[in-house]
C-alpha positions in Angstrom: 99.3 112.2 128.8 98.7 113.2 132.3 95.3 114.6 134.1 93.4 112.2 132.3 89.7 113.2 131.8 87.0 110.9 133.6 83.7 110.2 132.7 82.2 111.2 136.4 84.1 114.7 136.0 83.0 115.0 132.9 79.1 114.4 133.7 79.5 116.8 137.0 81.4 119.7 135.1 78.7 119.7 132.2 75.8 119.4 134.5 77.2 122.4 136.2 76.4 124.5 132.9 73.9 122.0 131.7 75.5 120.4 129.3 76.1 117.3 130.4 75.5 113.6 128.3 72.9 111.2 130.4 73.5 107.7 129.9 70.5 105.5 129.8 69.3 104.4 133.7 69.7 100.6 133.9 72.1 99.6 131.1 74.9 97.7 132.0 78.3 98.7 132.3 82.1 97.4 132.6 83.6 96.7 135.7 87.3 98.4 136.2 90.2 96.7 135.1 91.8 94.7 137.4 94.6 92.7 138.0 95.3 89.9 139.7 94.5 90.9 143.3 91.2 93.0 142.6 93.0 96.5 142.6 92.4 98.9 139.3 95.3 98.0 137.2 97.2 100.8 135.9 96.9 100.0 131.8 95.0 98.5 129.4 95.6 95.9 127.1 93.4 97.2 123.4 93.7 95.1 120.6 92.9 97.0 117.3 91.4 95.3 114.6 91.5 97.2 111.3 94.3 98.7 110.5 94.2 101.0 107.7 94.2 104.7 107.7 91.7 105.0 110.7 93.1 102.1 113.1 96.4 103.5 112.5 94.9 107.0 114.0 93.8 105.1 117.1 97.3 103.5 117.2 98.7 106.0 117.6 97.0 107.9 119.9 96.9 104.7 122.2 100.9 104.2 122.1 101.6 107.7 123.1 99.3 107.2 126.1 101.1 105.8 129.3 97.8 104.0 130.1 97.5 102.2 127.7 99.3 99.4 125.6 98.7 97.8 122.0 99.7 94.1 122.2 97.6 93.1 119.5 96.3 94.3 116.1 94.3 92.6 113.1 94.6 93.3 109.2 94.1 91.1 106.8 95.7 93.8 104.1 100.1 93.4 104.7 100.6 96.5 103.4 98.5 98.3 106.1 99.8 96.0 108.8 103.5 97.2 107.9 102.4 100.8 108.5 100.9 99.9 111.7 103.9 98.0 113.0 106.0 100.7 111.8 104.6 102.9 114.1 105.6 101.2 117.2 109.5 101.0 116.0 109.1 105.2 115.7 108.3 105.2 118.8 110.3 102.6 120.5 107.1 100.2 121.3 107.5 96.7 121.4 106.3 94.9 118.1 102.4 93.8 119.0 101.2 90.5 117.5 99.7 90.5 114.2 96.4 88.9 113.2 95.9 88.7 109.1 95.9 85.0 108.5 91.9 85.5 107.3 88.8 87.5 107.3 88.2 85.7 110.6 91.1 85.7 112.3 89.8 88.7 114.4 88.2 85.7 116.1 91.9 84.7 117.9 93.1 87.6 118.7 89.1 87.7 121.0 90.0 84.7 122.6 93.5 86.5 124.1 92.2 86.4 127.9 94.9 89.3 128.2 93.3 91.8 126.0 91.0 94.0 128.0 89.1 96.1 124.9 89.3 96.2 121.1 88.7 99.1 118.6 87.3 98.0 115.6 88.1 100.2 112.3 87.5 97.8 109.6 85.2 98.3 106.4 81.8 99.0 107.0 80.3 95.3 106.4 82.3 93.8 109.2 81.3 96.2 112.1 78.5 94.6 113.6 79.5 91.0 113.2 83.1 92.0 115.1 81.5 93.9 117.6 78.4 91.3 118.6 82.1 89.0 118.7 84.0 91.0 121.0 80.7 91.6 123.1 80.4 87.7 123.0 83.9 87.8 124.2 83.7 89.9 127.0 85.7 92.6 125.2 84.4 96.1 126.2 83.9 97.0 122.4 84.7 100.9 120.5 82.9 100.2 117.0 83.7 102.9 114.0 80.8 104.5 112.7 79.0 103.8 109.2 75.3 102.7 108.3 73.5 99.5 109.3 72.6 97.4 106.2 69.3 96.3 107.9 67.0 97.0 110.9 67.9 93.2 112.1 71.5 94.1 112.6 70.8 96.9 114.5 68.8 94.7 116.5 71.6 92.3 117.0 73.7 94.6 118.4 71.2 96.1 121.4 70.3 92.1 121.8 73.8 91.0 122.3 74.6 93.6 124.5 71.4 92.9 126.9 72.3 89.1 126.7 75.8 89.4 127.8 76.7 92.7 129.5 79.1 94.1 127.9 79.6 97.3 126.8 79.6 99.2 123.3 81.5 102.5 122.7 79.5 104.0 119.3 82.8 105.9 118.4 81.5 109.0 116.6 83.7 111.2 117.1 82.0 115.0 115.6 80.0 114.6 118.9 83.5 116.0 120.2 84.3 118.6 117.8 84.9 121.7 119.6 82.5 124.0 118.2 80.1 121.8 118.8 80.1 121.0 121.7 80.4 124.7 122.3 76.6 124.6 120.7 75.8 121.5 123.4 77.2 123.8 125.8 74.5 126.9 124.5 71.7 124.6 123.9 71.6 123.7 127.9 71.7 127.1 128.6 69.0 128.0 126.7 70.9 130.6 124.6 68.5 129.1 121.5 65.0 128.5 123.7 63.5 125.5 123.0 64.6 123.8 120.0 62.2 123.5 117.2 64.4 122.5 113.9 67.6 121.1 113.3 69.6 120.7 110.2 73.0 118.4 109.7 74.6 115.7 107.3 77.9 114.4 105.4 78.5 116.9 102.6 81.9 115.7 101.5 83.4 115.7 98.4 84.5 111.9 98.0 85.3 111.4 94.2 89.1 111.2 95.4 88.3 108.3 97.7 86.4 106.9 95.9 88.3 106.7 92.9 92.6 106.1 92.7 95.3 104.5 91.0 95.2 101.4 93.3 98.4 103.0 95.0 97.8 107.0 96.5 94.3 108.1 97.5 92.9 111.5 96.4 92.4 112.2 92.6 95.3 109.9 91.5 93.0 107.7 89.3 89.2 106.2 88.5 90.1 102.7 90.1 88.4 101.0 92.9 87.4 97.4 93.8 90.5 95.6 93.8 92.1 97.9 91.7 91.8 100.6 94.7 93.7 101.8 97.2 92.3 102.2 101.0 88.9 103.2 101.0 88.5 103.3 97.6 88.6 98.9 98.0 85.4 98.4 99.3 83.7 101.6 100.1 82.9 102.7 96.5 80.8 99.6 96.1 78.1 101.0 98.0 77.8 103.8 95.6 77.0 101.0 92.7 74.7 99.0 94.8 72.7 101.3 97.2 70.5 104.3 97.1 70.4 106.0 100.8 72.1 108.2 103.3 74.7 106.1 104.0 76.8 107.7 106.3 74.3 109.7 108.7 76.1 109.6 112.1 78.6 112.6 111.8 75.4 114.8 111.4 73.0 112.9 113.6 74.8 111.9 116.7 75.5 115.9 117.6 72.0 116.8 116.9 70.5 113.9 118.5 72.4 114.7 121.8 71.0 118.4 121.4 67.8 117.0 121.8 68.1 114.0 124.3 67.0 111.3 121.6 66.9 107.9 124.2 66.5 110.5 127.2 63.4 111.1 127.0 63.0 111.9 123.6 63.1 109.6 120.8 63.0 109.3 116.4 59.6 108.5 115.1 59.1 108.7 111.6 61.7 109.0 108.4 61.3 110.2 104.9 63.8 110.1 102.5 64.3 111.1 98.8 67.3 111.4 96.1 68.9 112.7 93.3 69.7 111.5 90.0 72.9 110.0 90.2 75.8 112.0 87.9 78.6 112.9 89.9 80.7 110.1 90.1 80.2 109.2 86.3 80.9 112.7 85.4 84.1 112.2 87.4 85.4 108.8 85.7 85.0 110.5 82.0 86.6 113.6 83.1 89.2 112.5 84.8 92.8 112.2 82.9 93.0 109.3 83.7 89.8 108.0 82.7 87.2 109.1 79.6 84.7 107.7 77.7 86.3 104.7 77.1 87.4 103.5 80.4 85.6 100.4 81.9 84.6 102.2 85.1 82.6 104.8 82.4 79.9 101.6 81.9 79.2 101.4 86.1 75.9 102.2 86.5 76.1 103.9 90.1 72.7 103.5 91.9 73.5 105.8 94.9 71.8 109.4 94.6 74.0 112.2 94.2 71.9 114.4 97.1 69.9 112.0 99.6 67.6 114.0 101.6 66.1 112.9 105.0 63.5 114.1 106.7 62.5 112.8 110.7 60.3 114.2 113.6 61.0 113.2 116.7 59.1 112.8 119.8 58.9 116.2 121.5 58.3 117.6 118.1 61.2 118.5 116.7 61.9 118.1 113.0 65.5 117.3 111.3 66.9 117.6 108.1 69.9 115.3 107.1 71.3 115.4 103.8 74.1 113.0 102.2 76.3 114.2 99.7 79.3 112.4 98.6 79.1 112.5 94.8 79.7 116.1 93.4 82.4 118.9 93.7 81.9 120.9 96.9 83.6 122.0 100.1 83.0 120.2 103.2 80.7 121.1 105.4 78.4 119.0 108.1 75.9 121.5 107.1 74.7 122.0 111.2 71.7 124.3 111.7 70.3 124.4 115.7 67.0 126.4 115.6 64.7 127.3 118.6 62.0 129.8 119.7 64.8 132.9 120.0 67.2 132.4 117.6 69.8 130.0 115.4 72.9 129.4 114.7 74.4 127.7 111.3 77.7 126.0 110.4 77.7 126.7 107.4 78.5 130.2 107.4 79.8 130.1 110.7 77.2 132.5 111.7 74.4 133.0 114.4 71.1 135.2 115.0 69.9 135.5 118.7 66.7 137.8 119.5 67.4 140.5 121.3 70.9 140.2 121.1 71.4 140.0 117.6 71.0 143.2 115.5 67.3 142.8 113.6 67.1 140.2 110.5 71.1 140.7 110.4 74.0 137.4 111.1 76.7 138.0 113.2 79.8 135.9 113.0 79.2 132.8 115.6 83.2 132.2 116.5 82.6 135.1 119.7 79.9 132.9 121.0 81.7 129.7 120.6 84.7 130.8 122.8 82.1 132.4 125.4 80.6 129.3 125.5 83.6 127.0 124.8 82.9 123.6 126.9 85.2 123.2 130.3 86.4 120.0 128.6 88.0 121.7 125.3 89.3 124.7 128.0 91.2 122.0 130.2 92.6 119.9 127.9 92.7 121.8 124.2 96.8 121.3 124.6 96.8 117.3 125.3 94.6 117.3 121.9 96.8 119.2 120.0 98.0 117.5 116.7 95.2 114.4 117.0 93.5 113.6 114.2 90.1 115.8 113.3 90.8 119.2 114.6 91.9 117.3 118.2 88.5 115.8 118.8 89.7 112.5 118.3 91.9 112.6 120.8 88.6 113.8 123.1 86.7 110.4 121.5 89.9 108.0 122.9 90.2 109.3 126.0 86.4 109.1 126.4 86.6 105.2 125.4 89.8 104.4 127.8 88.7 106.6 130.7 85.1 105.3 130.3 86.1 101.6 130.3 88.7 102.2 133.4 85.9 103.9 135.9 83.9 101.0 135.0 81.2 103.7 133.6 78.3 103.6 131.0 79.8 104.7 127.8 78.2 108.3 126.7 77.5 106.9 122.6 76.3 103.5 123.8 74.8 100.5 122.1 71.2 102.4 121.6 73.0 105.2 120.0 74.3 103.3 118.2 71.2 101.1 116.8 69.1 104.7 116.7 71.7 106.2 114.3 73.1 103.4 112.5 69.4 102.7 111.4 68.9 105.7 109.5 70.6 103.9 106.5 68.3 101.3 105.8 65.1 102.9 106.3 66.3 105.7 104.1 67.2 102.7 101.9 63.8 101.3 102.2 62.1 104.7 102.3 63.3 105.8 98.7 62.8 101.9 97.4 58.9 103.3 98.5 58.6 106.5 96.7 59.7 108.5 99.8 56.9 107.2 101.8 57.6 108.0 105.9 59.4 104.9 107.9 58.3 104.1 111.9 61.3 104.0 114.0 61.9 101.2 116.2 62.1 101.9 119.7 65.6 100.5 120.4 65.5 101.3 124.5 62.3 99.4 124.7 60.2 102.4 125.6 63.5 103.7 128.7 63.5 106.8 126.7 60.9 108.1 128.4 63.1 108.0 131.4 
């Protein structure tokens, strides 16, 4: 894996066209790893802790770079441990240690003075209390994304990191997707004028994760809880137990980097609403291996099939998220960038520009997006080829190693983070209210405005 990216290049070549990511002036950062003797050591030691279907991902991306090594990975579930370590004997890796004794035994593999970073890829409930560890630590931290489950944990996260240091690396990774950052790429330019609505969200069909035969995952069965397989384990319980956009940060974290949220722009007011809930239950008695009479039929699911969002921002823009999880559709993260000349829409992979555009009439978006196709995707399209997501995962790991090695801000930090992980509970509490609007806390302490 060689040329590695940098963050510095990165931030010169975008600002070049204008499309570069600002960190926030004045947060801290980690120093460059070094060994013994002070000079930047040539790999890092990253410990993974979670690893099912996702860590795994990150596994093996990390073991195929020559910068990096894996001595150390956490799971408390054998079965997902054995597919981890059996990923180092196919590729001739030396077998890493193995945490699993207990929920907490993440806590021992922190205290290994030789591991430099961790990647945490666990259920959603453990993120923040891992990564306020590692940050505790002195682990430069890469968290998964999900929703907070309170404005307090959010909180906790921006506090620890003040208190101690050290860095957090939000790792969401549709900020690298290559079409959109092909939009970033417009947006600076000013292909749209200034932005005035913005549309995104997680429209996923996720009945066959949800739902399994406790062995294979997509539409083998109606099982979760213990009875599930992977995701279907723990993830399906927030559908019984919570009524929100629970997983807003795919949609957000693009569209809040079109529009500089915590530089110099900033979230000030959410409203959310929802659906009657049918999909899922619709799915148990349908299902051949479910009906009527099967016990999941009596779960009384309290998550909305459609949750809709509505926030305005500081500079006046307006943004429409939407979660939905529950009821058959094709994916889509539903993206919709709109300013004073034109649009362009996901959706329908399609775009409208005035004066370019023929008059009230789409025209397919894919020219545009290799006109404008970032420098980033141009260099190194053929080092992402066959990682996970279309290849932007691969963009999303390097960030995080290259990022921790220069000893530079991370470019999703621990404010992203907060800002985006607290859309959750106030759409929670915003729906609890009748849909009445939600003041966002200011999680920079008012450094957006610079």
């Amino acid at each position: 894996m060689s040329d590695q990216i940098n963050r510095r290049n990165f931030i010169q070549k975008s600002a070049a066209i204008g499309a570069g990511l600002a960190a926030i002036p004045g947060t801290t950062f980690a120093a460059p790893a070094a060994s013994k003797n002070g000079k930047p050591r040539s790999k890092l030691n990253i410990g993974v802790i979670g690893a099912g279907m996702r860590g795994q991902g990150h596994i093996e991306m990390l073991l195929n770079r020559s910068d990096c090594e894996v001595p150390a990975i956490c799971d408390i579930d054998q079965g997902m441990a054995d597919s981890a370590l059996a990923l180092y004997k196919k590729k001739g890796k030396p077998q890493p240690k193995v945490y699993g004794l207990g929920e907490r035994d993440y806590l021992q593999l922190l205290e290994d003075e030789s591991i430099d970073a961790v990647l945490i890829a666990t259920p959603w409930r453990w993120h923040s209390e891992m990564a306020i560890a590692a940050m505790k630590a002195g682990k430069y931290v890469g968290v998964e994304v999900c929703g907070a489950f309170s404005i307090d944990e959010c909180w906790q996260l921006v506090n620890t990191h003040e208190e101690t240091g050290t860095p957090l690396f939000f790792l969401e990774n549709v900020c690298y997707r290559r079409d959109v950052m092909a939009v970033l790429n417009m947006v600076r330019q000013e292909l749209f004028g200034e932005l005035i609505h913005l549309e995104c969200g997680y429209q996923h069909d996720l009945r066959g994760v949800k739902f399994n035969d406790g062995k294979t995952p997509y539409d083998s069965g109606v099982e979760f809880g213990e009875k599930g397989f992977s995701e279907a384990k723990w993830r399906t319980q927030h559908s019984v137990h919570r009524n929100g956009d629970l997983y807003p940060t795919h949609g957000i974290g693009p569209v809040a980097q079109y529009i500089h949220i915590n530089r110099g722009n900033r979230f000030l007011t959410l409203a959310s609403t929802a659906s009657k809930s049918r999909g899922l239950h619709e799915y148990i008695v349908n299902h051949s291996k479910g009906g009527q009479d099967h016990p999941n039929a009596k779960v009384e699911f309290h998550l909305g099939d459609v949750v809709t969002t509505v926030i305005k921002a500081s500079n006046g823009e307006s943004i429409l998220i939407s979660h939905d999880t529950n009821l058959p559709r094709p994916y889509s993260l539903g993206f919709r960038v709109q300013g004073t000349k034109g649009l362009w829409m996901d959706v329908n992979q399609s775009i409208y520009l005035e004066g370019q555009s023929q008059p009230h009439r789409w025209e397919p978006a894919q020219p545009y997006l290799d006109r404008y196709d970032h420098p980033l995707w141009q260099k190194y399209a053929s080092d992402a080829e066959g990682a996970g997501h279309g290849g932007m995962d691969w963009f999303l790991l390097n960030d995080f190693v290259e990022s921790y090695k220069r000893g530079e801000k991370p470019p999703i930090d621990v404010y992203d983070a907060a800002t985006w992980l607290a859309i959750t509970p106030l759409s929670e509490q915003s729906i609890a209210l009748g849909g009445q609007p939600m003041a966002f806390p200011d999680f920079t302490r008012g450094r957006w405005i610079r």
